[in-house]
N, C-alpha and C positions, 0 to 999 in steps of 0.2 A: 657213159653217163654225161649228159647233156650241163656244162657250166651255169650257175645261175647267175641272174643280172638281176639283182634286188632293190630296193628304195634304202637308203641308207639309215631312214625314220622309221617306217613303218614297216620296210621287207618286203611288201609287196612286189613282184616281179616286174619289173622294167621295158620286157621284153615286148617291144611293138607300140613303146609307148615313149611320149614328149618327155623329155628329164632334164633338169642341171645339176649341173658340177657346181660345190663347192667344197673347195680347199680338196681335189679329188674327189668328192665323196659324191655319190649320183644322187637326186631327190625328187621323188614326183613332183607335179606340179604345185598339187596340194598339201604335202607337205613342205615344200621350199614356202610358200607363199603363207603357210600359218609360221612358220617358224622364223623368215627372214623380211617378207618384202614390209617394205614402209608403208605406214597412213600417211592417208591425203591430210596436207594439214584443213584442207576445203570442206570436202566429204565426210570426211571419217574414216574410210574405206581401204585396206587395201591396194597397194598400188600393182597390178598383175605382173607377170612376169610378158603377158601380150601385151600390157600399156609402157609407154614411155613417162620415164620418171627423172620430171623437172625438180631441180632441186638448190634451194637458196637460204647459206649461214643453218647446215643440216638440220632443213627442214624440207619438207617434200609434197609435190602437189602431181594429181595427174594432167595431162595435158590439157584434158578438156576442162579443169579446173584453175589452171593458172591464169588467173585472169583479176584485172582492176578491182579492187573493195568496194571502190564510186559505181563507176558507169560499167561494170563487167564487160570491158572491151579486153580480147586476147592479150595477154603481153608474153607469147612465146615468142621469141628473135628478136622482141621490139625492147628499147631500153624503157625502164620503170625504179620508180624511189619507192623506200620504208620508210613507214612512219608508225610509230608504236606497234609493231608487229603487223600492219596492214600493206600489203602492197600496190603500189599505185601507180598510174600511168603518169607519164609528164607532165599530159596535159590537167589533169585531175588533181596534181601535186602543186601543180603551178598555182591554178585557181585556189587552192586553199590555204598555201604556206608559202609559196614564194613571196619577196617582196615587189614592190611595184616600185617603177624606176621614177623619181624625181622631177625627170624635165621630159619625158615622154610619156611617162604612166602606164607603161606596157609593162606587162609583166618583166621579169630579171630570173631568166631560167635557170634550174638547175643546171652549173658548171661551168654556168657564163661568169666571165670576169666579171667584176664590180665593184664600184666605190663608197664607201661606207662614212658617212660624219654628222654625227649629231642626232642617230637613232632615224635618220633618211636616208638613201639607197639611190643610184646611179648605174646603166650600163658605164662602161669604161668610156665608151665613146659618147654619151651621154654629158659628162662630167665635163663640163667646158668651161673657159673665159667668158664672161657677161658680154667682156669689150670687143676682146679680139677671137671669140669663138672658138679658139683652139683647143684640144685635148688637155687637162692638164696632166690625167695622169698620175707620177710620185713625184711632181714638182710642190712646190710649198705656192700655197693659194692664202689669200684672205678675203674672208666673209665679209659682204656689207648689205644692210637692206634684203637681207633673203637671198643674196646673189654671191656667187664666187667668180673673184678677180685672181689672175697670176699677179705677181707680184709687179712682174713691169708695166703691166694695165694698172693696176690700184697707182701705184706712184704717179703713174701718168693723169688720173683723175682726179684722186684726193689726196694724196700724201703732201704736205707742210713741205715746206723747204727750210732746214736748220739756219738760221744768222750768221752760224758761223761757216762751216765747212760746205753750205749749200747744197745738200745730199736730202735725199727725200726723209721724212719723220716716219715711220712705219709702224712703229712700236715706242708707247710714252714715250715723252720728253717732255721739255722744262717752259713754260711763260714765262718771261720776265720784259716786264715793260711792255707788255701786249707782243710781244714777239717769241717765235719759237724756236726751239733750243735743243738739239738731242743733249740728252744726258750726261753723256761724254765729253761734250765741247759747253758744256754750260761750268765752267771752270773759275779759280779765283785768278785773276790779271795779274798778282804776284807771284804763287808760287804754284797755280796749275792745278792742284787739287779738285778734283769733282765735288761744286757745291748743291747738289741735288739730294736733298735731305739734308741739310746742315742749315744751322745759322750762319747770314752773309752780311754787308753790308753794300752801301758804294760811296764810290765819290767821283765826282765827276762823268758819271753814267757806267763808270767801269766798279764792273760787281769785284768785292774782296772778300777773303774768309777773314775773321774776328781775328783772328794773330797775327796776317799778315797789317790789315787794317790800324791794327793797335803800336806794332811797330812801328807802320809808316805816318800815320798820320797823328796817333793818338798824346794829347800830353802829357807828359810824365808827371804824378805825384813826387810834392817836395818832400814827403814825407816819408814814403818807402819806395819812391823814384819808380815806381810799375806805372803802367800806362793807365791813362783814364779815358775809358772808353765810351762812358755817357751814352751807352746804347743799352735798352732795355732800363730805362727808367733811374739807371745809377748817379746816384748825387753825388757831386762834389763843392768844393768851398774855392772861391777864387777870391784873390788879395792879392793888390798890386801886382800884377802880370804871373802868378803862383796859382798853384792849384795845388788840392790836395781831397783825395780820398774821404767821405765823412768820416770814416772810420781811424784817418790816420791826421785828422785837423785836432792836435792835442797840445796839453801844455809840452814842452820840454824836459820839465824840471818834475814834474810829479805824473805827469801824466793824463790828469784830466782832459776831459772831454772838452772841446771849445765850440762845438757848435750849439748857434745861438745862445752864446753867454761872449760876453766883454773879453777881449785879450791884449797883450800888450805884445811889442817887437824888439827883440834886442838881435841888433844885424841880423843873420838869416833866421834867428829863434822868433817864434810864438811862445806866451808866459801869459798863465792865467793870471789874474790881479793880484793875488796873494804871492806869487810867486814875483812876479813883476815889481812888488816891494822891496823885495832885497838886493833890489839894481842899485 
């Protein structure tokens, strides 16, 4: 009795005829191909078990179908970009979604390096010094006029020289007296403090903050002996070589207010006139 060699689907005898194995199992051609092979995502069709089956993120095309969405140029061996489910040649991908490079305008291919600031786009070698041409790279640059400077080109063109420490200005800093100041070195003459945002004063062209200012220079009220600083419009009362606070220019003895009214002096005391009677 002669062994049978059957279709493992349909039974059909095997004998003298094309079959594959799957998982062991033999299968006509016609049934492996209704039961296993993939549609073209192209065609619709089929992918035969005589076709070669191209296949990308398990999806599947036949060779004569794998080709550009744009310009149906091949892209079997050739390299190709996705874009919403379309596949696309370099050069088709380029023209439509790459960006263009800045200071040449050529396209910035897919997987080429590139420099990215301010929603505009650069080859890497593209990306230079205004002054001194060079690459910058992941160096720290600053913009001026449309143009990117490394930092020792900007210094050397536009950057301020501080007053004080003589070092380029690159990032704010302070006017004072029409001269400029980094931040840092624009200080009170007495006690160093950063006066950049604060109330100052001076004297003698040397800047002070308000406490060292008030200590050193300012005259003391005879009345509650703090200083009077007469900066910002504050008034005081002067008498015979004395000063005093408006607020603290009072009687002695009751306490009244003496400014602009009559008073009287006993040794270092102020005495309003009533009070000034019982001397």
């Amino acid at each position: 009795m002669t062994e049978r060699f059957d279709c493992h689907h349909c039974h059909e005898s095997l004998f003298g005829k094309k079959y594959i194995l799957r998982e062991e199992n033999p299968h006509c051609v016609a049934c492996f191909e209704a039961l296993y092979a993939n549609t073209c995502e192209e065609c619709g069709k089929p992918i035969g078990c005589d076709c070669k089956d191209l296949s990308y993120k398990e999806r599947h095309w036949h060779e004569a179908c794998f080709h550009c969405s744009r310009c149906e140029s091949s892209l079997v061996d050739k390299p190709f970009a996705a874009k919403e489910d379309q596949l696309l040649c370099t050069a088709c991908y380029s023209h439509e979604y790459s960006s263009k490079c800045q200071e040449c305008q050529r396209t910035i291919m897919p997987g080429t390096r590139k420099m990215e600031y301010k929603g505009s786009s650069w080859h890497e070698t593209c990306f230079i010094c205004h002054r001194c041409q060079q690459p910058i790279g992941t160096k720290s640059f600053i913009p001026k006029d449309n143009q990117n400077f490394c930092v020792p080109c900007y210094e050397k063109q536009y950057a301020l020289q501080c007053v004080q420490c003589k070092k380029p200005i690159t990032t704010g800093g302070v006017t004072y007296r029409d001269q400029p100041w980094h931040k840092e070195c624009f200080v009170c003459t007495a006690c160093k403090k950063q006066l950049s945002g604060q109330r100052f004063t001076a004297r003698d062209e040397f800047a002070y903050c308000l406490t060292c200012f008030c200590d050193l220079y300012a005259k003391k009220c005879a009345g509650c002996t703090n200083p009077i600083s007469g900066l910002g419009g504050t008034k005081y009362i002067s008498f015979e070589e004395r000063q005093w606070h408006n607020d603290c220019f009072n009687c002695k003895k009751c306490s009244l207010s003496l400014v602009g009214r009559g008073f009287l002096t006993e040794r270092d005391d102020i005495l309003c006139p009533d009070c000034g009677k019982d001397i």
